[in-house]
Backbone as CSV, one residue per row, in Angstrom:
resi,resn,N_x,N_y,N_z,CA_x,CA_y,CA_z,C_x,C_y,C_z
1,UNK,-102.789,80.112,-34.179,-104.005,80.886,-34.394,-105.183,80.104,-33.850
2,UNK,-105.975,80.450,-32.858,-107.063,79.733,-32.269,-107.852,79.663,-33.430
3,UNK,-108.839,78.179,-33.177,-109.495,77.782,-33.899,-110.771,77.825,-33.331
4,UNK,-111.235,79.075,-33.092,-112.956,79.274,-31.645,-113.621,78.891,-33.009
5,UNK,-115.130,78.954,-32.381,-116.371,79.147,-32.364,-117.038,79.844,-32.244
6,UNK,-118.121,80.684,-32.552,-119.186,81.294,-31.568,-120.247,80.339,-31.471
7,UNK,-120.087,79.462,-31.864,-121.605,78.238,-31.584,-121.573,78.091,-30.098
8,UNK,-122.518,78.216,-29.492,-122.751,77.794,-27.853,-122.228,76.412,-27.492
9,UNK,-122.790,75.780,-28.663,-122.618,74.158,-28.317,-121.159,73.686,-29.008
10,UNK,-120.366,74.231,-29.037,-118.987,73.964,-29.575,-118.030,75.204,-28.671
11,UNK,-117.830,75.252,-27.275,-116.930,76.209,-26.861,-115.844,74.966,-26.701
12,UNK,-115.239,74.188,-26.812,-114.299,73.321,-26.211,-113.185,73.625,-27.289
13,UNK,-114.017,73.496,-28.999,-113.243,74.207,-30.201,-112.014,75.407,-29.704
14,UNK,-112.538,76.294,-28.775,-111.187,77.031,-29.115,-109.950,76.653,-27.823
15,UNK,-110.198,75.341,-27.128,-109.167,75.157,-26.909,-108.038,74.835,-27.437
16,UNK,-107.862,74.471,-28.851,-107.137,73.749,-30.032,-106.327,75.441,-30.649
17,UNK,-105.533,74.936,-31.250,-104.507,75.883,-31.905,-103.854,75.730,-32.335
18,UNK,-103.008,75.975,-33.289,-102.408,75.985,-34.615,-100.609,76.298,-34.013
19,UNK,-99.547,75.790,-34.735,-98.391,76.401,-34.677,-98.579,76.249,-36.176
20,UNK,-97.664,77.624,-36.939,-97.655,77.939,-37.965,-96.723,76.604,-38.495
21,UNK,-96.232,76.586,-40.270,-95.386,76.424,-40.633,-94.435,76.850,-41.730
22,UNK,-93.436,76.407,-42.404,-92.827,77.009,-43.237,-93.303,76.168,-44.481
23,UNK,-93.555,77.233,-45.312,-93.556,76.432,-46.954,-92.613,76.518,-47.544
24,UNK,-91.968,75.828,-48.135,-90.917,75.931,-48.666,-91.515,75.801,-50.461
25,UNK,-90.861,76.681,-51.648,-91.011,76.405,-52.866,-89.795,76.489,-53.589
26,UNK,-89.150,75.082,-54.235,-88.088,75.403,-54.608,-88.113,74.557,-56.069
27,UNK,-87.354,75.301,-56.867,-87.256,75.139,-58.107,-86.063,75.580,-59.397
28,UNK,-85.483,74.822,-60.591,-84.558,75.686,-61.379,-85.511,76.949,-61.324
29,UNK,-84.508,78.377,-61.945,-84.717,79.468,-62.352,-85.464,79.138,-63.622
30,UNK,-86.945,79.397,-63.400,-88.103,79.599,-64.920,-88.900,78.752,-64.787
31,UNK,-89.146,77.598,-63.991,-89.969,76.878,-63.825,-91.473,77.027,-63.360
32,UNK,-91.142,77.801,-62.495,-92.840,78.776,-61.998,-92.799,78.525,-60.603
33,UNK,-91.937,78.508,-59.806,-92.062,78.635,-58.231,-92.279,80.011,-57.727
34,UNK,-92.091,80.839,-58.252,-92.233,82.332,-57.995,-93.845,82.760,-58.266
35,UNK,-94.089,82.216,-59.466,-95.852,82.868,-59.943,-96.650,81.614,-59.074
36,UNK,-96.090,80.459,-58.606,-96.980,79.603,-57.769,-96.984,80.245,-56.668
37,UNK,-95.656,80.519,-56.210,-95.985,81.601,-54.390,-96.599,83.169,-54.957
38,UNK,-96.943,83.553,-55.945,-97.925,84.812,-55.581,-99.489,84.258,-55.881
39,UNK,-99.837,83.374,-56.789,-101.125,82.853,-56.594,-101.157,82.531,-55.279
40,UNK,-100.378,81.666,-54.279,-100.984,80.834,-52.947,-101.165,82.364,-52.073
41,UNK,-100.391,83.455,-52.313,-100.254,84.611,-51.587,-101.805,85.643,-51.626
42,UNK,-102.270,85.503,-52.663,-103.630,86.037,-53.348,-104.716,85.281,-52.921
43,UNK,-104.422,83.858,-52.568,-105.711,82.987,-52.156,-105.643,82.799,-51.028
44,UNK,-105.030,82.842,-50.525,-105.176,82.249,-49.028,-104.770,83.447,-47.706
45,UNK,-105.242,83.950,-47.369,-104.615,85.052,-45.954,-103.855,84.442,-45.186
46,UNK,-104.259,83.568,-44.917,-103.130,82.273,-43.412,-101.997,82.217,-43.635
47,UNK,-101.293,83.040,-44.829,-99.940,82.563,-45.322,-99.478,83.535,-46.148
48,UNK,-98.052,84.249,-45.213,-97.775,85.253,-45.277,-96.180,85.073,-46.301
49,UNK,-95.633,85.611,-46.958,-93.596,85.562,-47.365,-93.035,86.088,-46.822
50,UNK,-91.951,85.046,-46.413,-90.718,85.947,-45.749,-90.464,86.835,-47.029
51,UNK,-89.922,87.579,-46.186,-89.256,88.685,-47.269,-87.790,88.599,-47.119
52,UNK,-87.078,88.210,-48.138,-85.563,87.879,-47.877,-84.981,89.155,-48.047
53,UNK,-83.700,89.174,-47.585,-82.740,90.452,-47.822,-81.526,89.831,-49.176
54,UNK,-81.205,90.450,-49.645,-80.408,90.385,-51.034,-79.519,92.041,-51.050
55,UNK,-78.599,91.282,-51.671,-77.064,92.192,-52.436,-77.177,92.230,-53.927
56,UNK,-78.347,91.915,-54.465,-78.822,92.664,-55.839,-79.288,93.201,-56.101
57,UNK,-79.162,93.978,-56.935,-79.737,95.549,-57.355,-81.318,95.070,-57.813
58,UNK,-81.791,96.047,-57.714,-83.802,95.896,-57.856,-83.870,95.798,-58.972
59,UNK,-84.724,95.299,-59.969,-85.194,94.488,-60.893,-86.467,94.999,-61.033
60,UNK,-86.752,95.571,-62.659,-88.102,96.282,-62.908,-89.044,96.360,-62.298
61,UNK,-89.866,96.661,-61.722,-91.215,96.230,-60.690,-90.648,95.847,-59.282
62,UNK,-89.828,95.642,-58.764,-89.518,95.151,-57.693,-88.958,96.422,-56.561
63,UNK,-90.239,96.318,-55.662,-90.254,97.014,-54.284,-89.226,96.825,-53.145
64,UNK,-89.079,98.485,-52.563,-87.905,97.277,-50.993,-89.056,97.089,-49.674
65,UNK,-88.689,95.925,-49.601,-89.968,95.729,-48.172,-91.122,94.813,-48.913
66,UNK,-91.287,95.096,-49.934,-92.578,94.050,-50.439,-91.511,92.997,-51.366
67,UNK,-90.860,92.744,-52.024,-90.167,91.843,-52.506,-89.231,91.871,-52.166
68,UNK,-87.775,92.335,-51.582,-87.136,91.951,-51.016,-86.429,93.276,-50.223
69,UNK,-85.521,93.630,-48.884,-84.644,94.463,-48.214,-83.226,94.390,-49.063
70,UNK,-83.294,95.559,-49.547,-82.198,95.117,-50.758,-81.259,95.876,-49.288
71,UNK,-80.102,95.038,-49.834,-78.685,95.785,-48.440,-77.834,95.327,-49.063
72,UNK,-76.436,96.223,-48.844,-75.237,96.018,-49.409,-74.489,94.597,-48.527
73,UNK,-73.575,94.533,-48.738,-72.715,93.258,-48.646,-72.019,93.644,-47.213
74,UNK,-71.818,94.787,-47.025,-71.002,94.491,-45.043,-72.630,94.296,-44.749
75,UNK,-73.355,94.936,-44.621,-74.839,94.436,-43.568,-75.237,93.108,-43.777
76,UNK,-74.610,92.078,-45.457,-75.323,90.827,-45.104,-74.058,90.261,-44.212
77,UNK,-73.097,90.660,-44.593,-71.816,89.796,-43.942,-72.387,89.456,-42.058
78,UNK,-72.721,91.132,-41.631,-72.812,91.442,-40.243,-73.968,90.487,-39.649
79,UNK,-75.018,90.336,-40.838,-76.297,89.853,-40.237,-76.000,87.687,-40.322
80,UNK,-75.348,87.808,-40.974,-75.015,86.470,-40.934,-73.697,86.414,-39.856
81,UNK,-73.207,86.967,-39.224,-72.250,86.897,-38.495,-72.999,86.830,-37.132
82,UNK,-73.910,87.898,-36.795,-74.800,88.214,-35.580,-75.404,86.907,-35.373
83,UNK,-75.988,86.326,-36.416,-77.113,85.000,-36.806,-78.255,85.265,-36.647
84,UNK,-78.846,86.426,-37.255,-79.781,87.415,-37.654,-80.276,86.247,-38.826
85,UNK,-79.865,85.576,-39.583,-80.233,84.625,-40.910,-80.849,83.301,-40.419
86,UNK,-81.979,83.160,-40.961,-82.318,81.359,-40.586,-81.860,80.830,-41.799
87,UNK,-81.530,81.542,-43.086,-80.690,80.506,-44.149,-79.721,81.967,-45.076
88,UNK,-78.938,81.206,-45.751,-78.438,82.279,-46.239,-77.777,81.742,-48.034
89,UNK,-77.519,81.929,-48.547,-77.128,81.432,-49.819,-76.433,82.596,-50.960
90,UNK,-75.376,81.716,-51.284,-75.006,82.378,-52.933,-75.721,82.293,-54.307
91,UNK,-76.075,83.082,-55.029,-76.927,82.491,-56.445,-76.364,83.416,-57.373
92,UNK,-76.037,83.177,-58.206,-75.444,83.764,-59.446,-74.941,85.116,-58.798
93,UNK,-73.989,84.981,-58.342,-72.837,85.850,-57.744,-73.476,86.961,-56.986
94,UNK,-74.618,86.552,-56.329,-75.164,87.992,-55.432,-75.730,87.262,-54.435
95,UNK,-76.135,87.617,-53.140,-75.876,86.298,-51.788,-77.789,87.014,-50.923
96,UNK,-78.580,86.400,-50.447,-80.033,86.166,-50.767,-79.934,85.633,-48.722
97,UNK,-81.086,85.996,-47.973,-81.016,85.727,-46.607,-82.165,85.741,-45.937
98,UNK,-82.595,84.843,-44.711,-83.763,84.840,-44.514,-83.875,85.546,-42.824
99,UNK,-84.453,86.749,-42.878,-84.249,87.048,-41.147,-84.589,86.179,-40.636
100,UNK,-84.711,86.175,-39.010,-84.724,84.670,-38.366,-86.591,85.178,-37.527
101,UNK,-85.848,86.262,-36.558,-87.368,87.045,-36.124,-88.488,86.632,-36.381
102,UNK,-88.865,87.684,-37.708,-89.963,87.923,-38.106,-90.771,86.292,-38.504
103,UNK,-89.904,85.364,-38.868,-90.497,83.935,-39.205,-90.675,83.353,-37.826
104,UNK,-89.670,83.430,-37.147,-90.426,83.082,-35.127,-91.298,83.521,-35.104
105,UNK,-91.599,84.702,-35.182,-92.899,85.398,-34.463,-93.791,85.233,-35.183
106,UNK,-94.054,84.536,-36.334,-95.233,84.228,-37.401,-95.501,83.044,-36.668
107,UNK,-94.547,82.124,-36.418,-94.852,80.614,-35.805,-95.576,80.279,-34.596
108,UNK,-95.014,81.470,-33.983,-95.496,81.530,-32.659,-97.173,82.004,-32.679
109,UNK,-97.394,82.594,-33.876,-98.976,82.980,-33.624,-99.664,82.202,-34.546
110,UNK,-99.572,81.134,-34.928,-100.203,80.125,-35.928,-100.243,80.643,-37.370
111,UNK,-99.223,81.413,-37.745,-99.024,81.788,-39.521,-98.128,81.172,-40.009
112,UNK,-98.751,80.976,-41.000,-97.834,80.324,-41.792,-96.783,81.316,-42.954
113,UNK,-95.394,80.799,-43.320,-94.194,81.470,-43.963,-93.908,81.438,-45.446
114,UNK,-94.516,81.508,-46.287,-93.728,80.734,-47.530,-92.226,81.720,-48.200
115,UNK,-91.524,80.072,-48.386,-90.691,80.677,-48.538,-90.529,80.397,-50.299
116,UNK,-89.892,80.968,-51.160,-89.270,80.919,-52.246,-87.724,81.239,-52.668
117,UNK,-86.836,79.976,-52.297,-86.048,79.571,-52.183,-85.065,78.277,-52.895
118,UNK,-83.723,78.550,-53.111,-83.386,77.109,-53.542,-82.986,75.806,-52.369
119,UNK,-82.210,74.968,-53.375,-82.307,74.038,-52.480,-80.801,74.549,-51.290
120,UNK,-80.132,74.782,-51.624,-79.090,75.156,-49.712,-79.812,75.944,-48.773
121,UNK,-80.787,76.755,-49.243,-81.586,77.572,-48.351,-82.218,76.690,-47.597
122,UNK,-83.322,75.720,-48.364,-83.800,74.898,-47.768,-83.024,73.690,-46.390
123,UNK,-81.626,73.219,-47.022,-80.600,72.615,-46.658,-81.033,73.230,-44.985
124,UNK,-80.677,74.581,-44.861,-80.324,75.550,-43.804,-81.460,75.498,-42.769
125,UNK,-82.648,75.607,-43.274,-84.151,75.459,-42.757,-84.493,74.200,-42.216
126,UNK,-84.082,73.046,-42.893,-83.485,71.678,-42.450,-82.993,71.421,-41.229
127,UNK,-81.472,71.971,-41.115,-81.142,71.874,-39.747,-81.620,72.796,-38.728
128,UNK,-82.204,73.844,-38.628,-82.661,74.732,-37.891,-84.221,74.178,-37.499
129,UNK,-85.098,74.177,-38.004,-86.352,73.971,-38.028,-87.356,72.846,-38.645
130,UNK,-86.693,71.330,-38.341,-87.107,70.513,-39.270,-88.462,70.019,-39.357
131,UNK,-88.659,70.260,-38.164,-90.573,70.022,-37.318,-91.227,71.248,-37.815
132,UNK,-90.760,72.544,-38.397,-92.297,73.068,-39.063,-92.151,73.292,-40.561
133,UNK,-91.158,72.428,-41.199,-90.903,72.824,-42.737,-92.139,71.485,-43.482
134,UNK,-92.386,71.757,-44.205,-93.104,71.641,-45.410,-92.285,72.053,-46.884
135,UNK,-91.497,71.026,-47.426,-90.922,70.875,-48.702,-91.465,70.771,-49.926
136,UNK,-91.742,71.746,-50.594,-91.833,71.665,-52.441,-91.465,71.667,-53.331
137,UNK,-91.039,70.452,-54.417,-90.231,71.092,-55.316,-90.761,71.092,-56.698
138,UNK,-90.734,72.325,-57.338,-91.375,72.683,-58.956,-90.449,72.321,-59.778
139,UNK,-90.676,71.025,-60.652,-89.771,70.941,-62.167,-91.030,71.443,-63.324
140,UNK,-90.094,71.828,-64.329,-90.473,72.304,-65.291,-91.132,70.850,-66.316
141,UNK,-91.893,70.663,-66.794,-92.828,69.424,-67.497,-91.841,69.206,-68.695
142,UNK,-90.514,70.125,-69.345,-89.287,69.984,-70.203,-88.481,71.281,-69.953
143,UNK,-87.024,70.445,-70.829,-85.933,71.601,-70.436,-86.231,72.644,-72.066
144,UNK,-87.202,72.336,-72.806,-87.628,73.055,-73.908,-88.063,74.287,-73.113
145,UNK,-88.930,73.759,-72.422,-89.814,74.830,-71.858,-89.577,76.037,-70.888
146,UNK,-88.549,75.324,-69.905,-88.096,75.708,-69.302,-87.325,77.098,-70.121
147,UNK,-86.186,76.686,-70.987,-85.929,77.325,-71.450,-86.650,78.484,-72.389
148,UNK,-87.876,78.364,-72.755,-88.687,79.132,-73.303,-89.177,79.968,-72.333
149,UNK,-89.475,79.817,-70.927,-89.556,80.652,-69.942,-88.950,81.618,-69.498
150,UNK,-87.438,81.295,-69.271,-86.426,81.910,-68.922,-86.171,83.075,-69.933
151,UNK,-86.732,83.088,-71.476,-86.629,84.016,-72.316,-87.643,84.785,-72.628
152,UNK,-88.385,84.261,-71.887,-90.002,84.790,-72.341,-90.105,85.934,-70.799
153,UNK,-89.077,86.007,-69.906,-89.085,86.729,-68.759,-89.127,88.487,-69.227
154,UNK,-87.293,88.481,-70.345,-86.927,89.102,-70.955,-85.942,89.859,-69.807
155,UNK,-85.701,89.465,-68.691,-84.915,89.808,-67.779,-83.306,89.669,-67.520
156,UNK,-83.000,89.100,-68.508,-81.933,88.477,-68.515,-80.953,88.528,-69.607
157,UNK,-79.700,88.525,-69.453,-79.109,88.848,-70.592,-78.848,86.959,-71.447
158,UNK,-78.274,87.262,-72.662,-77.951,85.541,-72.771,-77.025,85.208,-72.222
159,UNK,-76.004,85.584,-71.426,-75.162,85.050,-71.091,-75.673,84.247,-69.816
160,UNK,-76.693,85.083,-68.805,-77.896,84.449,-67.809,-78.139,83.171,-67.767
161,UNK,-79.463,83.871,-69.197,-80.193,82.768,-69.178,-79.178,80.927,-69.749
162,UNK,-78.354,81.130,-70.276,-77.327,80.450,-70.863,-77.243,79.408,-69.281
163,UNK,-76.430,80.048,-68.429,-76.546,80.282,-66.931,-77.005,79.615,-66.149
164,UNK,-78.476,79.965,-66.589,-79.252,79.048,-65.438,-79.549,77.684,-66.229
165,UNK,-79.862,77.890,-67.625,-80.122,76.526,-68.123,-78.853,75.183,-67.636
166,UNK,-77.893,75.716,-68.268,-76.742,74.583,-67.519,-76.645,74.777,-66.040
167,UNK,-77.189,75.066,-64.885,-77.214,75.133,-63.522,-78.401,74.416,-63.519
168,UNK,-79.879,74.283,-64.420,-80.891,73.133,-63.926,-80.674,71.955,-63.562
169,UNK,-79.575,71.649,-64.263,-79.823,69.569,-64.193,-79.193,69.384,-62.920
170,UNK,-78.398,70.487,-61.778,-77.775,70.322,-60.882,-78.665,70.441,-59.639
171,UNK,-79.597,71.593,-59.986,-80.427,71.710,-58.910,-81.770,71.029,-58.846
172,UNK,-81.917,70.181,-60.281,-83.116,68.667,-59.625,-82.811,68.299,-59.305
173,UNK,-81.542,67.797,-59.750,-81.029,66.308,-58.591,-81.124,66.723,-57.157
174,UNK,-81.441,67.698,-56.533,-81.968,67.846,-55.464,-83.814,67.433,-55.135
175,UNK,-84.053,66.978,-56.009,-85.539,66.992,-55.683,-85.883,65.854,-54.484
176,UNK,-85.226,64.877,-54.358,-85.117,63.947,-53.715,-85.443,64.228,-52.201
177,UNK,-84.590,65.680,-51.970,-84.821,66.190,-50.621,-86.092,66.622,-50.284
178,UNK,-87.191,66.512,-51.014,-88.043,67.168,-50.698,-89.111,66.606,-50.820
179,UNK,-90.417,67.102,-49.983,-91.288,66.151,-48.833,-92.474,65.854,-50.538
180,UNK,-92.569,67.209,-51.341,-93.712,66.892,-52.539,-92.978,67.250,-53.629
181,UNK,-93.486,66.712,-54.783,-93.391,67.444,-55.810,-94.426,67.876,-57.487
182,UNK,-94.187,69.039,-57.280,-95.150,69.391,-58.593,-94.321,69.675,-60.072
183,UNK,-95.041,69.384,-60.752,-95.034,69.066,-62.251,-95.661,70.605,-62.850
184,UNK,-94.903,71.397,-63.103,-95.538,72.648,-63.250,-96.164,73.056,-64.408
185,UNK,-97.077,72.123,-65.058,-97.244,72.534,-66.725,-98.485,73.259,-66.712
186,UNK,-99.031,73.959,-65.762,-100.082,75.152,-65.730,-99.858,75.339,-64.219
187,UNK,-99.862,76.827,-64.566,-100.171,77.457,-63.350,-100.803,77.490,-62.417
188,UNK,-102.039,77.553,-62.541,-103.305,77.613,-61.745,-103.292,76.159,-61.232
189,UNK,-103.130,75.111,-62.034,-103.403,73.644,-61.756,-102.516,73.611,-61.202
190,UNK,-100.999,73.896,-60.410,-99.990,73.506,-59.580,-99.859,74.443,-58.533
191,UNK,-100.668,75.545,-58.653,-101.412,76.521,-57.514,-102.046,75.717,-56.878
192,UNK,-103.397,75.048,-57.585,-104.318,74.533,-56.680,-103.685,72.559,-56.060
193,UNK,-102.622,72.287,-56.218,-101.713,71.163,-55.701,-101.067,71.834,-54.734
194,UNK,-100.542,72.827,-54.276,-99.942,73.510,-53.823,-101.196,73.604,-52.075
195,UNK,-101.853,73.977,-53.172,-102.783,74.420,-51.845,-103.381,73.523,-50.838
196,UNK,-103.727,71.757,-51.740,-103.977,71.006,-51.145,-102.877,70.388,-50.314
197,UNK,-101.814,70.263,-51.228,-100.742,70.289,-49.809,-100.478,70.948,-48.402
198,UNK,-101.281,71.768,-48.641,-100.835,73.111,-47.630,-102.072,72.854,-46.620
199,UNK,-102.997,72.782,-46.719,-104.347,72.788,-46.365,-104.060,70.899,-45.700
200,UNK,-103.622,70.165,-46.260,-103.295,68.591,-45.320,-102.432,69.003,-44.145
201,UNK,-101.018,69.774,-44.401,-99.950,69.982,-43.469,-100.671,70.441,-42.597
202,UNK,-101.917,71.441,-42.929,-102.029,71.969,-41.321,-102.800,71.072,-40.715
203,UNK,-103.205,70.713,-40.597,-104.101,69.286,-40.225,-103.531,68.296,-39.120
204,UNK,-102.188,68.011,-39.732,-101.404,67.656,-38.750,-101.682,67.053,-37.251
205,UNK,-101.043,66.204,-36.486,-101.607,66.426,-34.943,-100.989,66.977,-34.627
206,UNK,-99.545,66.575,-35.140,-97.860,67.541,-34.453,-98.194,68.895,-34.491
207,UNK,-99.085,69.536,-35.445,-98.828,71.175,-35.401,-100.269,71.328,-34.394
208,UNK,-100.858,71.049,-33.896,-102.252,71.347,-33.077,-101.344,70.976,-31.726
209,UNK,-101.787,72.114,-31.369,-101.632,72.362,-29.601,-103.505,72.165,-29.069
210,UNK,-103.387,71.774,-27.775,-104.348,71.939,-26.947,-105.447,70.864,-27.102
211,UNK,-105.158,70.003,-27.630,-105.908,68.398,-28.561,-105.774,67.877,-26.806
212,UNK,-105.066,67.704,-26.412,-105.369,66.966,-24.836,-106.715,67.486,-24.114
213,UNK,-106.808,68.932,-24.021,-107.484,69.486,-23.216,-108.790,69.497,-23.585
214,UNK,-108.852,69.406,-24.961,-110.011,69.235,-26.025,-110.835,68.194,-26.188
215,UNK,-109.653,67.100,-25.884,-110.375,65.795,-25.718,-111.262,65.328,-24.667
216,UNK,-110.013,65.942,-23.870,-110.596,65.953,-22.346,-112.525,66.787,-22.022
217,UNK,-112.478,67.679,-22.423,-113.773,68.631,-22.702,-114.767,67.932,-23.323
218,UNK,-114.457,67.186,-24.653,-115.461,66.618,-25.311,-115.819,65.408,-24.437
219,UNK,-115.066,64.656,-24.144,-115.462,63.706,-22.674,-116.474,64.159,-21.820
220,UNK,-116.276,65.195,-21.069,-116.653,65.429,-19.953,-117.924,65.645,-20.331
221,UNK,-118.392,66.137,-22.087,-119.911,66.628,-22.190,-120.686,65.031,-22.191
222,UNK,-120.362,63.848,-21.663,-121.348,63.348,-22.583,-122.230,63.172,-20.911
């Protein structure tokens, strides 16, 4: 995404430009990686969600196309066969996918992706794209709490939530893989960590194109 000007005395500014990147937010089930990616989604325009495709049935409030392309199981088989998927994953017996496309063509115009995802997804994003990922991972501040979340959803049966609690201690020990991490004991306050992370990554030199030509320009004025 060009970074112009209209100041007269600053045209060299829009030689510079942005390659997007991927956010990654990953976390146990109840921790708050989900309500952290719709706050960053509400504040910021520069940063759009993939929208994953899933083989689970829709879930109260949940749109097709705005939260996820719900599709049966030969179309994910086919689309992961084609390599239509930049990640793909199993989660409590229903299988979750990231088109590949629509996240190219965000990159290519300086937008940024967030994704909300676990950790093999991420794994996948890893080997594919390791130069524009940006890693997050949300633990819960206790497994009290955690668990008070997961019930406080009301989404879930107990056998679930049962479920995911013994599946947490498996999926921190992944935290290691990942570039930050937040401590999720308010919302808003691990929104706005979130953001400052996000707001450094782009900053970057690696993600700025056109810094040669720029330099070159600011030279030439003196």
């Amino acid at each position: 995404m060009p970074m112009s000007s209209s100041d007269p005395h600053f045209p060299a500014v829009s030689l510079v430009s942005r390659r997007g990147l991927l956010l990654v937010l990953s976390s146990p089930s109840g921790a708050g990686k989900t309500t952290i990616a719709r706050n960053l989604l509400t504040v910021d325009p520069l940063i759009s969600s993939s929208i994953s495709v899933t083989t689970r049935g829709r879930r109260p409030g949940e749109e097709e196309g705005r939260d996820y392309h719900f599709i049966d199981k030969p179309r994910f088989d086919e689309m992961v066969e084609q390599g239509e998927l930049l990640e793909h994953a199993q989660v409590f017996g229903n299988f979750y996918g990231t088109p590949k496309k629509p996240v190219e063509d965000w990159l290519a115009m300086g937008h940024d992706v967030l994704f909300d995802i676990d950790w093999q997804g991420t794994q996948q994003l890893e080997e594919k794209m390791s130069a524009d990922l940006v890693r997050i991972f949300v633990l819960p501040p206790s497994m009290s709490e955690l668990e008070r979340r997961l019930r406080g959803r009301a989404q879930d049966s107990e056998d679930v939530v049962q479920g995911r609690m013994a599946k947490a201690a498996d999926e921190m020990s992944h935290w290691i893989e990942y570039d930050y991490i937040i401590i999720n004991r308010d919302a808003e306050a691990s929104t706005r960590q979130a953001l400052t992370i996000l707001n450094a990554e782009r900053q970057k030199r690696a993600r700025l194109t056109g810094m040669s030509d720029f330099i070159t320009a600011l030279r030439a004025q003196r």
